[in-house]
C-alpha positions in Angstrom: -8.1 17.0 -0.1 -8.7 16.1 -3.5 -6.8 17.0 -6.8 -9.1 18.9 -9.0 -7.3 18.4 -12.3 -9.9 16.1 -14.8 -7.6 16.3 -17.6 -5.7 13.5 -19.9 -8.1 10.6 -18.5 -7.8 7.1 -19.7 -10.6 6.2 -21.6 -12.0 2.4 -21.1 -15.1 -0.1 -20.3 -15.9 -2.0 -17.7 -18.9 -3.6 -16.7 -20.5 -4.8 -13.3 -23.3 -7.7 -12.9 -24.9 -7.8 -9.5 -26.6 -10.2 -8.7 -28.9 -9.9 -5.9 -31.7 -11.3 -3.7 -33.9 -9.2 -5.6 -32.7 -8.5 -9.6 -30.0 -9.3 -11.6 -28.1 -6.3 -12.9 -26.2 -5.4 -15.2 -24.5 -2.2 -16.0 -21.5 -1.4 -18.3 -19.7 1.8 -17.0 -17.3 3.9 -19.4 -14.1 4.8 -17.4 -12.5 8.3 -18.3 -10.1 8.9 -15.0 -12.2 9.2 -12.2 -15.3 9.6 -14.3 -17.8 7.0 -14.4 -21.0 6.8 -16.8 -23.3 3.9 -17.2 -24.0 4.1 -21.0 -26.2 0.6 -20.6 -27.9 -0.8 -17.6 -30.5 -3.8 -17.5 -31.7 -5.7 -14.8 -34.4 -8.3 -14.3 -36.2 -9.0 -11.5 -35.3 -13.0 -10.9 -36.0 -13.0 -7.0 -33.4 -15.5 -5.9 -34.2 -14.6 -2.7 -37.5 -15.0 -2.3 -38.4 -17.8 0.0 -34.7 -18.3 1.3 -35.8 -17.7 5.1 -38.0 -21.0 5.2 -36.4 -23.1 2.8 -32.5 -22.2 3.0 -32.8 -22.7 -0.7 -32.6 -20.0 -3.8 -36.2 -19.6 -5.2 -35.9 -22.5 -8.1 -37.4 -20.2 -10.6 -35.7 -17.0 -9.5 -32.3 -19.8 -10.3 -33.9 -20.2 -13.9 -34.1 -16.8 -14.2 -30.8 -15.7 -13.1 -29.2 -17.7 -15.6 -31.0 -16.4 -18.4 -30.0 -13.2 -18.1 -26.6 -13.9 -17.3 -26.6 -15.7 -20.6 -28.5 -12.7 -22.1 -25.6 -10.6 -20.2 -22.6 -12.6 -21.5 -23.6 -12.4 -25.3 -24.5 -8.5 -24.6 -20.9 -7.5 -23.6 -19.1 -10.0 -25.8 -21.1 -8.1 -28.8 -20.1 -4.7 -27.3 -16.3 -6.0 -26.8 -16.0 -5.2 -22.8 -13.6 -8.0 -21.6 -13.3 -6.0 -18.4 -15.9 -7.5 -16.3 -17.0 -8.1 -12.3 -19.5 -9.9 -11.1 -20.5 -10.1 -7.7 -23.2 -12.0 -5.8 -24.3 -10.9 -2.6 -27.1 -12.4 0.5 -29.1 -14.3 -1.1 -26.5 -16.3 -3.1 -23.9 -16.1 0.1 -26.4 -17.0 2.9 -28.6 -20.3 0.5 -27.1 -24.0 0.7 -27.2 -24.1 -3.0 -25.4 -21.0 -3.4 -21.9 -22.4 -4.6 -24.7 -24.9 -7.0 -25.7 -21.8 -7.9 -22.0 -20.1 -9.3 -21.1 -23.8 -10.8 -23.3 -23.0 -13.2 -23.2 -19.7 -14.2 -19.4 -20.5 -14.4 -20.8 -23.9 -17.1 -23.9 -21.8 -18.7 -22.5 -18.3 -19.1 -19.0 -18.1 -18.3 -19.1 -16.2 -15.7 -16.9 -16.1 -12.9 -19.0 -14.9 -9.8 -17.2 -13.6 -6.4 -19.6 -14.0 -3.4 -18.8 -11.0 -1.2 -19.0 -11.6 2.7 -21.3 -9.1 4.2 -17.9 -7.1 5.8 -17.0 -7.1 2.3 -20.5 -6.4 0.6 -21.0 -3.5 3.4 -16.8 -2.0 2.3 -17.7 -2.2 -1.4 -21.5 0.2 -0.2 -19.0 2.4 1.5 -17.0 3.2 -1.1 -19.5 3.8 -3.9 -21.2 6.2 -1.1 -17.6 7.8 -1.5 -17.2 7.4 -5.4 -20.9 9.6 -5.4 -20.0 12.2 -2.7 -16.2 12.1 -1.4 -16.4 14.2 1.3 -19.1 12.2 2.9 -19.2 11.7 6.4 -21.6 9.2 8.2 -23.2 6.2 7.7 -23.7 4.7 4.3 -26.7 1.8 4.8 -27.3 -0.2 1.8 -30.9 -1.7 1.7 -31.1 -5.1 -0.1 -33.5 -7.8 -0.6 -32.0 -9.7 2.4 -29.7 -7.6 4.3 -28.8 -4.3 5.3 -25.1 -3.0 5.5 -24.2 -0.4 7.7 -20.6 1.2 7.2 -18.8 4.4 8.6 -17.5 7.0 6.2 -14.8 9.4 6.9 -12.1 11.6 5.1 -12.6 9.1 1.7 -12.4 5.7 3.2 -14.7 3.3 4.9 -14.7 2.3 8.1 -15.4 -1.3 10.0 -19.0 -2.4 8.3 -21.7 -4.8 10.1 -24.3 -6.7 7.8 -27.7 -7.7 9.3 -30.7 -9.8 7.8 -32.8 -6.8 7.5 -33.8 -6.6 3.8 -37.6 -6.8 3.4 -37.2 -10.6 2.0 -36.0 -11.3 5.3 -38.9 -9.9 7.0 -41.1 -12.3 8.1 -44.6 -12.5 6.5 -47.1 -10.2 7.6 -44.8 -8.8 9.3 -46.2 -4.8 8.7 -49.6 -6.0 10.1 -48.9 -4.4 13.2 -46.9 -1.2 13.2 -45.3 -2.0 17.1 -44.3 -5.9 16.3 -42.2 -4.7 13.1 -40.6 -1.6 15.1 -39.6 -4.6 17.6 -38.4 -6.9 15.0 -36.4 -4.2 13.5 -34.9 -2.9 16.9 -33.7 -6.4 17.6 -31.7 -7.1 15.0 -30.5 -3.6 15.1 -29.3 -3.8 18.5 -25.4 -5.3 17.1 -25.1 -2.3 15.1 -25.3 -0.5 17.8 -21.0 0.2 18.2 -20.9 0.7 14.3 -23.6 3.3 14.6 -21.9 5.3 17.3 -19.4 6.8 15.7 -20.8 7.5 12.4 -21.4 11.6 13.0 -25.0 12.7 12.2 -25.4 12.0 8.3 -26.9 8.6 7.0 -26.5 7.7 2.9 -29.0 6.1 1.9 -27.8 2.9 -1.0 -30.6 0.7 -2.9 -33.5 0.1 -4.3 -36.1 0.4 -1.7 -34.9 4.0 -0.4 -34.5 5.6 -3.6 -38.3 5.0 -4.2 -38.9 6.6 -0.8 -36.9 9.3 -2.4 -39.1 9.4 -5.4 -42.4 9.4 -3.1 -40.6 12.7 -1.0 -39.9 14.5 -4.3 -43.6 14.3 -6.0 -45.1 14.7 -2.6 -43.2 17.9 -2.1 -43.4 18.6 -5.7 -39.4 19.3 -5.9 -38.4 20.8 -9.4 -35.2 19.2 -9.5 -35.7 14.8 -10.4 -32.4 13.5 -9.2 -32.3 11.5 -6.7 -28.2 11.3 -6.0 -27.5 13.6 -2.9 -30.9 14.4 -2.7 -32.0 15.0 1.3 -34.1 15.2 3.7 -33.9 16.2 7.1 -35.2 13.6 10.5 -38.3 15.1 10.5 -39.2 15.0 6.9 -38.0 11.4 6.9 -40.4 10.6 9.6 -43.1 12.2 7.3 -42.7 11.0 4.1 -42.4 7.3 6.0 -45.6 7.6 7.4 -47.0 8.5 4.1 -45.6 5.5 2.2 -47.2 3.5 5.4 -51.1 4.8 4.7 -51.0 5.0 0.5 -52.1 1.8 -1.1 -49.8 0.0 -3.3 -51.6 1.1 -6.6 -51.0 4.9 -5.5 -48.0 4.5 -4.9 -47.1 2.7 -8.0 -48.5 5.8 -10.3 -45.6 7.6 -8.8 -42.8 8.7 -11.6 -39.5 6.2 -10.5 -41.9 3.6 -8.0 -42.3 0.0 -9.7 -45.5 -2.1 -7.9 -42.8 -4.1 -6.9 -40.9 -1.8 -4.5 -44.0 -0.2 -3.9 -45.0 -2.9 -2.2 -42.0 -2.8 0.1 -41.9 0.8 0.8 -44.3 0.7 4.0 -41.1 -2.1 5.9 -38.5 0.5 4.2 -39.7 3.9 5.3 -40.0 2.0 8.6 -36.4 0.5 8.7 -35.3 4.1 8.1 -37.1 6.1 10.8 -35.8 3.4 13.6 -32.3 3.1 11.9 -32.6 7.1 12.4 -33.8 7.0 15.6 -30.6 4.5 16.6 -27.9 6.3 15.3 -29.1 9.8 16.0 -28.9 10.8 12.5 -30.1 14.5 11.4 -30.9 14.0 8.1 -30.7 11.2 5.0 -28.6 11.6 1.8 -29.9 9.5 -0.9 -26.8 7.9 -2.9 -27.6 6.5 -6.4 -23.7 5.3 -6.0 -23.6 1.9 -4.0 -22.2 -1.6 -4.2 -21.5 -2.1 -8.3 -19.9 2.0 -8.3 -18.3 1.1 -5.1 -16.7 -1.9 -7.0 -15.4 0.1 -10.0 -14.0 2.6 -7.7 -12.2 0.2 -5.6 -10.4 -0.7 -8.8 -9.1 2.2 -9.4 -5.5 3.9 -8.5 -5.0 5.7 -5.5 -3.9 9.1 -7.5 -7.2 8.2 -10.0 -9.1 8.3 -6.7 -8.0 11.4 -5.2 -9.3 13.5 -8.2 -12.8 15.9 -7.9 -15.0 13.5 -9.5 -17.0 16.9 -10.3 -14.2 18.3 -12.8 -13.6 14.7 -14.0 -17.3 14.4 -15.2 -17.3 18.2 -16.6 -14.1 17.3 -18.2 -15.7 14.1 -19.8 -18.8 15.7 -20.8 -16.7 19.1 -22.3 -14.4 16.5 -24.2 -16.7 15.0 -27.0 -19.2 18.3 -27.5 -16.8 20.9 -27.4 -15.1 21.9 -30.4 -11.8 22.5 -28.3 -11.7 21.5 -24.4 -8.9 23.1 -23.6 -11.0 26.1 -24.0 -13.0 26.3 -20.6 -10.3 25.2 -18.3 -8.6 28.8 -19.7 -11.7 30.1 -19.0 -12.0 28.9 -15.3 -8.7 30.6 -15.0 -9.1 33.5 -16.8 -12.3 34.6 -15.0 -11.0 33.5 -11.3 -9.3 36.7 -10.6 -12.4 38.6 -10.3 -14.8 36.1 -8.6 -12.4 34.7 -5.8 -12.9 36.3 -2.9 -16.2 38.2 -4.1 -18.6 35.2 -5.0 -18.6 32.8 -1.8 -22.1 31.0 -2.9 -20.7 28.1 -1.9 -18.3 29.0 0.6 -14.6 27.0 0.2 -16.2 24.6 -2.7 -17.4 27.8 -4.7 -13.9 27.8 -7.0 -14.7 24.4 -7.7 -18.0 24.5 -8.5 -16.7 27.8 -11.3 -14.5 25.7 -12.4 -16.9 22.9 -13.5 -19.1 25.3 -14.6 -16.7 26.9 -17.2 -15.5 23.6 -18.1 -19.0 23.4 -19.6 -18.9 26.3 -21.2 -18.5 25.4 -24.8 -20.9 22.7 -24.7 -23.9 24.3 -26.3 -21.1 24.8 -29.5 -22.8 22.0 -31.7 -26.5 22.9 -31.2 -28.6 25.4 -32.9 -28.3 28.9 -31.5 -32.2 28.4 -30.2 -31.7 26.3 -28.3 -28.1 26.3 -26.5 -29.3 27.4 -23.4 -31.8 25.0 -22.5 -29.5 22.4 -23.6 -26.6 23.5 -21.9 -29.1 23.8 -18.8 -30.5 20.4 -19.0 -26.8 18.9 -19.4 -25.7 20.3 -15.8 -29.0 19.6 -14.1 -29.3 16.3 -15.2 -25.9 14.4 -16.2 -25.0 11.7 -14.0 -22.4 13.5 -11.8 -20.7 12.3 -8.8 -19.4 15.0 -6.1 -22.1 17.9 -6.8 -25.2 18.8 -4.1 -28.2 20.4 -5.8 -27.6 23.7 -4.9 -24.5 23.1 -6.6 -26.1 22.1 -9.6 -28.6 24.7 -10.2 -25.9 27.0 -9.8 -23.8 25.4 -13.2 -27.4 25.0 -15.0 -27.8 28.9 -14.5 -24.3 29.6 -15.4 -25.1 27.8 -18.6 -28.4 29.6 -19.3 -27.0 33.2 -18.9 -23.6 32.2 -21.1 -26.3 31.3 -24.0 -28.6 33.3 -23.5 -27.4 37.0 -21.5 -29.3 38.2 -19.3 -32.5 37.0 -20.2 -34.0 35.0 -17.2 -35.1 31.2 -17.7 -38.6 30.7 -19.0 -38.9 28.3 -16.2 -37.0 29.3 -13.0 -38.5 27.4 -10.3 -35.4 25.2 -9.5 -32.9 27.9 -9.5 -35.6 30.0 -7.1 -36.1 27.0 -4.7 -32.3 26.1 -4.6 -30.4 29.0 -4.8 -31.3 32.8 -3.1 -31.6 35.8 -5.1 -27.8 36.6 -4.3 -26.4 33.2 -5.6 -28.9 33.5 -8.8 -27.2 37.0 -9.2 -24.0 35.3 -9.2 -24.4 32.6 -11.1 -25.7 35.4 -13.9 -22.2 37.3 -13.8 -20.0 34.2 -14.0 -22.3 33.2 -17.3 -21.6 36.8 -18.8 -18.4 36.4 -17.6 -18.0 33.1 -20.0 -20.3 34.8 -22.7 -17.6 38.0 -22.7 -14.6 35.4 -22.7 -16.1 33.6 -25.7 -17.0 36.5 -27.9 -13.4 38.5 -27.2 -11.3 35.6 -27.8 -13.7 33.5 -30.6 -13.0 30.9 -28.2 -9.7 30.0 -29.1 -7.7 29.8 -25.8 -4.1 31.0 -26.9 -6.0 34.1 -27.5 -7.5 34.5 -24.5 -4.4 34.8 -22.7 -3.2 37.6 -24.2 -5.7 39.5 -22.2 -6.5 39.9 -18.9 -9.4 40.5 -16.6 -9.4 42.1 -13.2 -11.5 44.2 -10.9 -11.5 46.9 -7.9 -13.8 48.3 -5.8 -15.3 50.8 -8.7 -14.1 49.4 -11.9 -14.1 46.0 -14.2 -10.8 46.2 -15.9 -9.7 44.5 -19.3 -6.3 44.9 -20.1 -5.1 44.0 -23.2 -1.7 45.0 -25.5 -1.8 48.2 -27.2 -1.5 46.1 -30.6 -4.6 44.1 -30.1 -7.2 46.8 -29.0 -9.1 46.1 -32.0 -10.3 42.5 -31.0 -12.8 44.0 -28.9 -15.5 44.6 -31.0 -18.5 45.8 -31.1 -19.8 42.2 -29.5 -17.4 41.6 -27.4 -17.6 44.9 -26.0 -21.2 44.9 -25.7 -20.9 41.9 -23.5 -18.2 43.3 -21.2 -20.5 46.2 -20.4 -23.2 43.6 -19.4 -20.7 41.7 -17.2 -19.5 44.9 -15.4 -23.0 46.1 -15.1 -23.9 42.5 -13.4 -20.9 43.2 -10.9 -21.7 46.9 -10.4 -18.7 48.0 -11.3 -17.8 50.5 -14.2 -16.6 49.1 -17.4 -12.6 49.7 -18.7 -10.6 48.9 -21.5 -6.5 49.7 -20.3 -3.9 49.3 -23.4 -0.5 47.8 -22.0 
């Protein structure tokens, strides 16, 4: 169980280099509790890798590289005044016989202090950004490198007892998607250890790295999806199968005119849409969750306190968002509490997550406050499709972005609906619209000043919508505001009425 407060978080920076067989990352997160935004990412595609299964060596100018941008990287955070840093180096640096040349001089030339995970280590640190991104994930999380592949149970917020194996597609050897049957017996082979790790994983793989989140991008134009996010995005075995085989038959230069697919991992998606489908097959998994949270997340969150990590990460991010655009925070937690009476119970969209997913929702509800009236709603929209949250599923998202429409704008539909029509049915679109009216009432009756708020309250029976409010304030509900509770009671079919106490 998590704790859903968000509130009072601890402000800070931190960043993360990672450097890999492929790129060399870096990506400086703001910390606000259990929040955590990347507010500046930049890689660069060094390759250290490349070549390390012939020679044993790092790719001499992948080294050259490297270096530079972990010069580049040092100066960066030094100028933006984030002493907090962790930097980790993973296959290709752990498995080469230059490797500790290697961290000698980043250590001389940048300053940095690199830790080379283990693969047990590397696969613990996937594990728990798979948790960071979705905490009540349960299954495999398999993180796709340039040189290896970690595979790690997840259960109840922890990870389990992880394997690494030299599956990355830099570890392939060359030519090795010439024929279809001698890279499905490759693969198998060095699958075969996972095998004891894969059997008690449960029927869910998470998806971590490069390579499968371009898969992800090729599933989402090829099914033209409305909603471009690829962090708990899913598809089931079958439509795994599918979209592999397609990355399989387009041609590189296809693929590459894909929104999200560089020509580099295009040319790598044939081997990873491959590697998925037979790491399916293995551990009997029903479906693939795409996690944008792996390793570097994974290594933030490990940092954190136990009490930090127990809270929603959904809250936490509404909180964070509310905090800066909101002319007073405060305000939509009353809100979330205010309104509660009348949908627990009756709106079950989301079965036991639904209070949760109201309570982010009104959290937002003030965010549109700095904007011009035209354009609130689409703003406010936008903000819960697309800001980087952790611990939300799509569904779960449309929902909050058409909460946010109908606070701004009534009951007016959305010029373009498609995403709330192919996520949400036409009774969770219907309640989505009364919890917004519900915020649009609360906000116009109380001039959204939360002390206010509280002096009235809000409940409901089978026939009626009831305000009640002390005989000394009946005339704060004007015209507006009353206007607006007969929209709300007309959303939840019941009869508008104003009780004096």
């Amino acid at each position: 169980m998590h704790a859903l407060s968000g509130e009072n978080a601890v402000e800070h920076d931190l960043a993360v280099i990672d450097i890999g067989s492929n790129s060399v990352r870096l990506v400086h997160f703001r910390m606000e509790g259990r929040a955590l935004w990347p507010v500046f990412n930049e890689k660069t595609s060094a390759g250290l890798g490349r070549g390390l299964g012939q020679t044993g060596h790092l790719n001499p100018e992948g080294v050259e590289a490297a270096l530079r941008a972990l010069r580049r990287f040092a100066i960066l955070l030094d100028a933006k005044g984030v002493s907090e840093r962790i930097a980790l180096a993973t296959a290709a640096v752990r498995d080469a016989s230059d490797g500790p040349e290697f961290i000698m001089r980043a250590r001389n030339e940048a300053g940095i202090e690199i830790a080379v995970l283990s693969g047990e280590d590397e696969a613990r640190l996937a594990g728990m950004g798979v948790i960071a991104g979705a905490p009540d994930a349960t299954g495999a999380a398999a993180d796709l490198g340039g040189s290896s592949l970690e595979i790690v149970p997840v259960s109840r917020g922890k990870p389990g007892q992880g394997i690494t194996l030299p599956l990355g597609p830099l570890a392939a050897p060359d030519n090795l998607m010439a024929s279809r049957k001698n890279a499905r017996d490759w693969i198998d082979t060095i699958l075969k250890p996972a095998a004891p790790v894969l059997k008690e994983c449960g029927d869910t793989l998470y998806a971590v790295g490069g390579s499968w989140r371009a898969l992800a991008h090729l599933a989402i134009a090829e099914a033209d999806y409305p909603l471009r996010v690829i962090h708990q995005f899913q598809l089931s075995r079958l439509a795994a199968k599918e979209i592999a085989g397609l990355a399989s038959r387009l041609s590189v230069v296809s693929l590459t005119g894909i929104p999200g697919i560089s020509a580099r991992r295009a040319a790598m998606l044939p081997y990873a849409g491959l590697l998925l489908k037979r790491l399916m097959k293995r551990g009997k998994f029903n479906r693939v969750v795409f996690s944008a949270f792996g390793v570097r997340e994974g290594a933030v969150f490990d940092r954190l306190p136990e009490g930090v990590r127990a809270v929603d990460p959904l809250l936490a991010g509404a909180e964070a968002v509310a905090r800066p655009a909101a002319p007073s925070p405060g305000f939509g937690r009353a809100m979330a509490g205010w309104l509660e009476p009348v949908f627990a119970q009756r709106d079950t969209v989301f079965a036991n997550r639904s209070p949760l997913v109201r309570a982010a929702a009104a959290r937002l509800c003030d965010v549109g406050a700095r904007h011009h009236p035209d354009h609130r709603a689409a703003l406010a929209r936008e903000l819960a499709l697309y800001a980087p949250f952790a611990g939300v599923a799509h569904a779960e998202r449309a929902y909050m972005g058409l909460v946010l429409h109908h606070r701004y704008d009534g009951k007016r539909p959305p010029a373009d609906a498609r995403v709330f029509e192919h996520l949400l049915d036409e009774e969770s679109r219907q309640w989505a619209m009364a919890y917004g009216l519900g915020l649009r009432f609360g906000a116009a009756l109380s001039g959204r000043a939360d002390a206010l708020l509280s002096r009235f309250s809000l409940s409901a029976d089978e026939k009626h919508l009831i305000l009640s409010a002390p005989e000394g304030d009946a005339d704060l509900v004007v015209e507006r505001a009353r206007y607006r509770f007969d929209q709300l009671a007309e959303s939840l079919e019941r009869e508008p009425v104003v009780k004096s106490l």
